[in-house]
N, CA, C and O atoms as CSV, one atom per row, in Angstrom:
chain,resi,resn,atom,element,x,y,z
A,1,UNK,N,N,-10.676,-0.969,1.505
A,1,UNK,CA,C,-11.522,0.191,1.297
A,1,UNK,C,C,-12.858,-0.280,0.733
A,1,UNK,O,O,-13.044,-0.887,-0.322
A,2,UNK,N,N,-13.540,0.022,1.424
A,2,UNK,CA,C,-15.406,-0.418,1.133
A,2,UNK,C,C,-16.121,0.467,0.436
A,2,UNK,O,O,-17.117,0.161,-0.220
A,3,UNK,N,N,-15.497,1.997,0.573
A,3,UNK,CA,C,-16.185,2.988,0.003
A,3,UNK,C,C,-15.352,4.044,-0.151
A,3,UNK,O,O,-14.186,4.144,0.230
A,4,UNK,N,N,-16.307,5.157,-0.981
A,4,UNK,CA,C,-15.183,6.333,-1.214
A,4,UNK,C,C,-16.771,6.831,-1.451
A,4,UNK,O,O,-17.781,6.275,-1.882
A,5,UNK,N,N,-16.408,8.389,-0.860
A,5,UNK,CA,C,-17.295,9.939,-0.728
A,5,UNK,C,C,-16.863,10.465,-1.438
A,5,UNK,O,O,-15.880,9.927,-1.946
A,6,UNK,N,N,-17.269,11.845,-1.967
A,6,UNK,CA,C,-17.117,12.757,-2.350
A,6,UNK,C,C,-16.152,13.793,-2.017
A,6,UNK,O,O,-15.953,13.794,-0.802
A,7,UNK,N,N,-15.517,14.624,-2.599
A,7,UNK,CA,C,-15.016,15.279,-1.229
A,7,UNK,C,C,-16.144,16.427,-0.744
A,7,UNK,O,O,-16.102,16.998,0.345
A,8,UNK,N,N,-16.923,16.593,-1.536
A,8,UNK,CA,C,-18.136,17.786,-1.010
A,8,UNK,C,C,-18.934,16.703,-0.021
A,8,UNK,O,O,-19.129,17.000,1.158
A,9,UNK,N,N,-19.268,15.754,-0.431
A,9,UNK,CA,C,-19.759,14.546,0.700
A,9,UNK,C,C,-19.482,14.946,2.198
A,9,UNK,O,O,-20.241,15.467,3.015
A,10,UNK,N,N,-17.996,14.495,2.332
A,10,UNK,CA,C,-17.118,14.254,3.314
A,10,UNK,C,C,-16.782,15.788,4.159
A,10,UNK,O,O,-16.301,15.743,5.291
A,11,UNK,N,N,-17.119,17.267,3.414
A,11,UNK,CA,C,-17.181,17.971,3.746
A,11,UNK,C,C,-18.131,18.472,4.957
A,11,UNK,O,O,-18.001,18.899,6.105
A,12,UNK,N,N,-19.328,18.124,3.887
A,12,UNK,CA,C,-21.165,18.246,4.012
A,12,UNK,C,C,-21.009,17.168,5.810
A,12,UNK,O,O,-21.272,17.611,6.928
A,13,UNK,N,N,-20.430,15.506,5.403
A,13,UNK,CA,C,-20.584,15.493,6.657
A,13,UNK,C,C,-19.841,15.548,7.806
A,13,UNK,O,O,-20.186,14.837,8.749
A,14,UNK,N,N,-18.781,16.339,7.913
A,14,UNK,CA,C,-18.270,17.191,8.796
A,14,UNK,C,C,-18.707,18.374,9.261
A,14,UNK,O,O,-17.899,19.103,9.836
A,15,UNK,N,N,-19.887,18.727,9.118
A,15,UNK,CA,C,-20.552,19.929,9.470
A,15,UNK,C,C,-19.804,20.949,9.240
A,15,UNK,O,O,-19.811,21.634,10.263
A,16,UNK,N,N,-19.164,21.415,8.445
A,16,UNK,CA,C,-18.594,22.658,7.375
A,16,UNK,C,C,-18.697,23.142,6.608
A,16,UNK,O,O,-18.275,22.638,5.567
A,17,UNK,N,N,-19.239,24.273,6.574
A,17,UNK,CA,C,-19.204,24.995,5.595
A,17,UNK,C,C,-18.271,25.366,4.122
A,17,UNK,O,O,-17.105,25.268,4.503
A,18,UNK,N,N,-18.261,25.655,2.980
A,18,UNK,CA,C,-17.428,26.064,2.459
A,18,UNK,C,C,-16.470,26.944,2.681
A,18,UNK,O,O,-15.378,26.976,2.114
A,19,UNK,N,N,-16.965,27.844,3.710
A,19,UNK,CA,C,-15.489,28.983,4.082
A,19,UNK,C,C,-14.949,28.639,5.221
A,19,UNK,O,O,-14.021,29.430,5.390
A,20,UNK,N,N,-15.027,27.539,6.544
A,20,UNK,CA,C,-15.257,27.112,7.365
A,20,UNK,C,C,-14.068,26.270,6.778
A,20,UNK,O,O,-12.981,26.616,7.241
A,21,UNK,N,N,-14.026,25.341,5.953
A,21,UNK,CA,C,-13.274,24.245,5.241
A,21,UNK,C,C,-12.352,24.654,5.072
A,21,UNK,O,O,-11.299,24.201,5.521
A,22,UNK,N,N,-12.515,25.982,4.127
A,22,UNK,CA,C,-11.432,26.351,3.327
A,22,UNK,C,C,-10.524,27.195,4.431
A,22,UNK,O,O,-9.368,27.216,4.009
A,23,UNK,N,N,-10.620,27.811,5.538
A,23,UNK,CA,C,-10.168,28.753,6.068
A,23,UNK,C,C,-9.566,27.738,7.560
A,23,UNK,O,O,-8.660,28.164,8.278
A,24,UNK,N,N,-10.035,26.828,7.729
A,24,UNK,CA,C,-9.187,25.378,8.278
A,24,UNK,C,C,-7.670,24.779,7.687
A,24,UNK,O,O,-6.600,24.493,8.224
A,25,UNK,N,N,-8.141,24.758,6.430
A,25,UNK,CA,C,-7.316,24.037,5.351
A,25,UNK,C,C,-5.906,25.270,5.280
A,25,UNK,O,O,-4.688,25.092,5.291
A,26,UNK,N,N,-6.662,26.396,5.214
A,26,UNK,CA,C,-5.460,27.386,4.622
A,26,UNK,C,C,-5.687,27.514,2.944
A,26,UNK,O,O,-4.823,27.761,2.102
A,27,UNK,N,N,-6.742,27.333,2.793
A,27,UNK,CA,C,-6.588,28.427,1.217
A,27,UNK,C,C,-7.788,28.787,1.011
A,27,UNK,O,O,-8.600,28.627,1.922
A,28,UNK,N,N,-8.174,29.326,-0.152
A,28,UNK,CA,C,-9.097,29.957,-0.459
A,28,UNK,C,C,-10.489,29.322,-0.775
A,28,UNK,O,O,-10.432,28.230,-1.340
A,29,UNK,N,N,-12.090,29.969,-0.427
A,29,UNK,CA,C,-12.920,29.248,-0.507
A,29,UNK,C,C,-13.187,28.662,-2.687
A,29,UNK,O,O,-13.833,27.823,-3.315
A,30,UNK,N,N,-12.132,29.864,-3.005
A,30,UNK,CA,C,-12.470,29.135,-4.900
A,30,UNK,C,C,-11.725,28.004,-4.743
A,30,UNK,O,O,-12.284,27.035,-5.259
A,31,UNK,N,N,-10.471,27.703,-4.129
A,31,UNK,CA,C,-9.143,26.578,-4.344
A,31,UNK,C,C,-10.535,25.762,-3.979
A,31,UNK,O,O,-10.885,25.048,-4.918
A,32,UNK,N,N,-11.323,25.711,-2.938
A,32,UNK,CA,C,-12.175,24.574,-2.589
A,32,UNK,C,C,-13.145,23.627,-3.186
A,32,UNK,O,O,-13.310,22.408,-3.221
A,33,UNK,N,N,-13.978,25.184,-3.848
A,33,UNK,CA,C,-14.763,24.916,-4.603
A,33,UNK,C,C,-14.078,23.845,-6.082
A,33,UNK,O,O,-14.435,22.753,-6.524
A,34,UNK,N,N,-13.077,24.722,-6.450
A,34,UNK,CA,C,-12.640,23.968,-7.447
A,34,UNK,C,C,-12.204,22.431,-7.064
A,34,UNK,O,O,-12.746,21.517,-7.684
A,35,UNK,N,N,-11.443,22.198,-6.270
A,35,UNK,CA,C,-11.113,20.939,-5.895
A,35,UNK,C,C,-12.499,20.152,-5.721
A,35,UNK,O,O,-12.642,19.020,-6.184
A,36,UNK,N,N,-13.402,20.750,-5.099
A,36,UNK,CA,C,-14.704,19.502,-5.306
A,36,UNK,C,C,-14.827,19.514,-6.485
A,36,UNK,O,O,-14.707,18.436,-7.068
A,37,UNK,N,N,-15.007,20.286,-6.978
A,37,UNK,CA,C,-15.104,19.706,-8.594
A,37,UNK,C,C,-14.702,18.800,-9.617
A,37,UNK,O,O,-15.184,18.150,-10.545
A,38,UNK,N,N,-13.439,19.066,-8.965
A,38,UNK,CA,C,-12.032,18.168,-9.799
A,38,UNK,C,C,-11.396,17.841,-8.674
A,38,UNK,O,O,-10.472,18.570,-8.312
A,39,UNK,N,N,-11.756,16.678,-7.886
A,39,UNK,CA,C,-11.019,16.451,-7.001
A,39,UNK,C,C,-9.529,15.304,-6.988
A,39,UNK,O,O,-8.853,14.730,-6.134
A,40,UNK,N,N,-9.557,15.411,-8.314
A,40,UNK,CA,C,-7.930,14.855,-9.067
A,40,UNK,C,C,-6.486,16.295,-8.818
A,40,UNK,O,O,-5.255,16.274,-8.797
A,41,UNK,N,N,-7.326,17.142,-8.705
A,41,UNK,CA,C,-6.108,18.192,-8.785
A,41,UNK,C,C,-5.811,18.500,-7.170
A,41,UNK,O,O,-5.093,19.499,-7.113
A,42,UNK,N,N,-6.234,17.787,-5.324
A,42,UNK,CA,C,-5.505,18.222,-4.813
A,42,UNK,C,C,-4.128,17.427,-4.692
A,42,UNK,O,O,-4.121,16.313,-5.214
A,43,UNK,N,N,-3.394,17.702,-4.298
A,43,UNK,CA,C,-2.111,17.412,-4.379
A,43,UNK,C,C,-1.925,16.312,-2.913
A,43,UNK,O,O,-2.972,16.379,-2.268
A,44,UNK,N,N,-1.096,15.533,-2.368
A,44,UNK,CA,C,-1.128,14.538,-1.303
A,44,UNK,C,C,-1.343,15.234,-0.075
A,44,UNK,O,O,-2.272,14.985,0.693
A,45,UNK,N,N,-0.425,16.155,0.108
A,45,UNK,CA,C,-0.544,17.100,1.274
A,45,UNK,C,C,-1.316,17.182,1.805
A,45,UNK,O,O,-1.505,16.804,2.961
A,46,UNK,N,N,-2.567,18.159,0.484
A,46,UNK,CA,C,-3.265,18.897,1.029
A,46,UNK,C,C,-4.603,17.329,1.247
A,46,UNK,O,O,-5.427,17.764,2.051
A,47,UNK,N,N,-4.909,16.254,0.953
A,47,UNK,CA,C,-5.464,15.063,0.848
A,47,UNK,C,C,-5.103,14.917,2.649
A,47,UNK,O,O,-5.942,15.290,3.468
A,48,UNK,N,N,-3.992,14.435,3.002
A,48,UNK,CA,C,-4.218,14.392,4.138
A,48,UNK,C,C,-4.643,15.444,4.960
A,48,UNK,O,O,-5.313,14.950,5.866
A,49,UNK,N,N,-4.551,16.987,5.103
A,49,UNK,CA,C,-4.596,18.166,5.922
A,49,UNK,C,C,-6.012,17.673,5.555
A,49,UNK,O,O,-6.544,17.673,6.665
A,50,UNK,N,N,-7.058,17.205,4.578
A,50,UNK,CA,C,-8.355,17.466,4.427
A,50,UNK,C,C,-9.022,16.418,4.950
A,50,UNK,O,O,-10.211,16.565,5.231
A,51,UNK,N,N,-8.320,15.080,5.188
A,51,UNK,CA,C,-8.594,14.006,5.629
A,51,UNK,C,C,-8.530,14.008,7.545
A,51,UNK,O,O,-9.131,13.269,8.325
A,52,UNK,N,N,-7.708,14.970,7.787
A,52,UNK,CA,C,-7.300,15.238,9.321
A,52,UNK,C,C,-8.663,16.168,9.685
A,52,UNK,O,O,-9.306,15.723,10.636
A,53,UNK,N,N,-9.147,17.292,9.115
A,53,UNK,CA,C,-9.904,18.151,9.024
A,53,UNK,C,C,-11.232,17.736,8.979
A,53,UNK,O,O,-12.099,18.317,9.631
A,54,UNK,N,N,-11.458,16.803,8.284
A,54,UNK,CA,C,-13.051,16.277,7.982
A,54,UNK,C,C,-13.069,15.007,9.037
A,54,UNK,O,O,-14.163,14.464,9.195
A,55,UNK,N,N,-12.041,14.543,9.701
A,55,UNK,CA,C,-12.197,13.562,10.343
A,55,UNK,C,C,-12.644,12.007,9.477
A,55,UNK,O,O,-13.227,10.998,9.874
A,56,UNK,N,N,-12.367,12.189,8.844
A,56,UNK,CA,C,-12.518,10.332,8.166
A,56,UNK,C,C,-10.913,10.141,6.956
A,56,UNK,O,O,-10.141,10.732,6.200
A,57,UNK,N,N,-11.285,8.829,7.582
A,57,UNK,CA,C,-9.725,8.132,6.578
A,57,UNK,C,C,-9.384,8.657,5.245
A,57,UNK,O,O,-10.199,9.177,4.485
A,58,UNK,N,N,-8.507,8.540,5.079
A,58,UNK,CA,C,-8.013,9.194,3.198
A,58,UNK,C,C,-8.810,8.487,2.638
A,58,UNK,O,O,-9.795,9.013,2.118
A,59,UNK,N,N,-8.631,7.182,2.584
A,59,UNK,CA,C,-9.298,6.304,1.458
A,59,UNK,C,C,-10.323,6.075,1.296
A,59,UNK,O,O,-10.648,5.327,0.373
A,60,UNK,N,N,-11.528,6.817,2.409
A,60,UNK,CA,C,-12.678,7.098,2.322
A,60,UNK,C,C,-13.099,8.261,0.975
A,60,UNK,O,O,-14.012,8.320,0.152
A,61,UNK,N,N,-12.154,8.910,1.222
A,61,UNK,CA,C,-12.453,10.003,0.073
A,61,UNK,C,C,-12.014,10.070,-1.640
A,61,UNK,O,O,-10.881,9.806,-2.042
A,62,UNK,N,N,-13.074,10.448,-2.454
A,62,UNK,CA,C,-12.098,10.069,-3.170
A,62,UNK,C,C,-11.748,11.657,-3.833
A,62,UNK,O,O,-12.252,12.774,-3.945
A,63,UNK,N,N,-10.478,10.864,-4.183
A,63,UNK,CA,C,-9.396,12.083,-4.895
A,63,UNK,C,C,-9.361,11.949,-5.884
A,63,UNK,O,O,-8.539,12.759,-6.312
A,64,UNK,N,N,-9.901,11.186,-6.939
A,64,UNK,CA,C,-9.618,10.741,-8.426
A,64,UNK,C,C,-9.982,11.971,-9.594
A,64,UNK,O,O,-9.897,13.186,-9.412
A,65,UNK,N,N,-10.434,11.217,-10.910
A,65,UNK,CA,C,-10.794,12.282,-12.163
A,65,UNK,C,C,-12.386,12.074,-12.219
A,65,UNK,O,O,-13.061,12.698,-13.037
């Protein structure tokens, strides 16, 4: 792994919107918002469904605190 994005990054460059994302994903555009924020709190699952969705590798993104 060479790098790690954001997950608002990785969003931004998937050409998606915040409700666009969130309504892909299956939850709500706050669950979203919040998770960029704190992107330690999504859970593995939803890491890959967001990694399938944005089109770039997991380990591109980061999920940390």
């Amino acid at each position: 792994m060479d790098f790690q994005i954001s997950l608002k990054a990785a969003r931004v460059n998937a050409n998606l919107t915040l409700i666009e994302a969130a309504k892909s994903l299956g939850i709500g555009k706050d669950t979203l918002m919040k998770w960029e924020r704190n992107p330690g709190y999504v859970n593995p699952i939803y890491q890959k469904k967001i990694s399938e969705a944005y089109k770039i590798p997991i380990d591109c993104i980061f999920f940390g605190i």
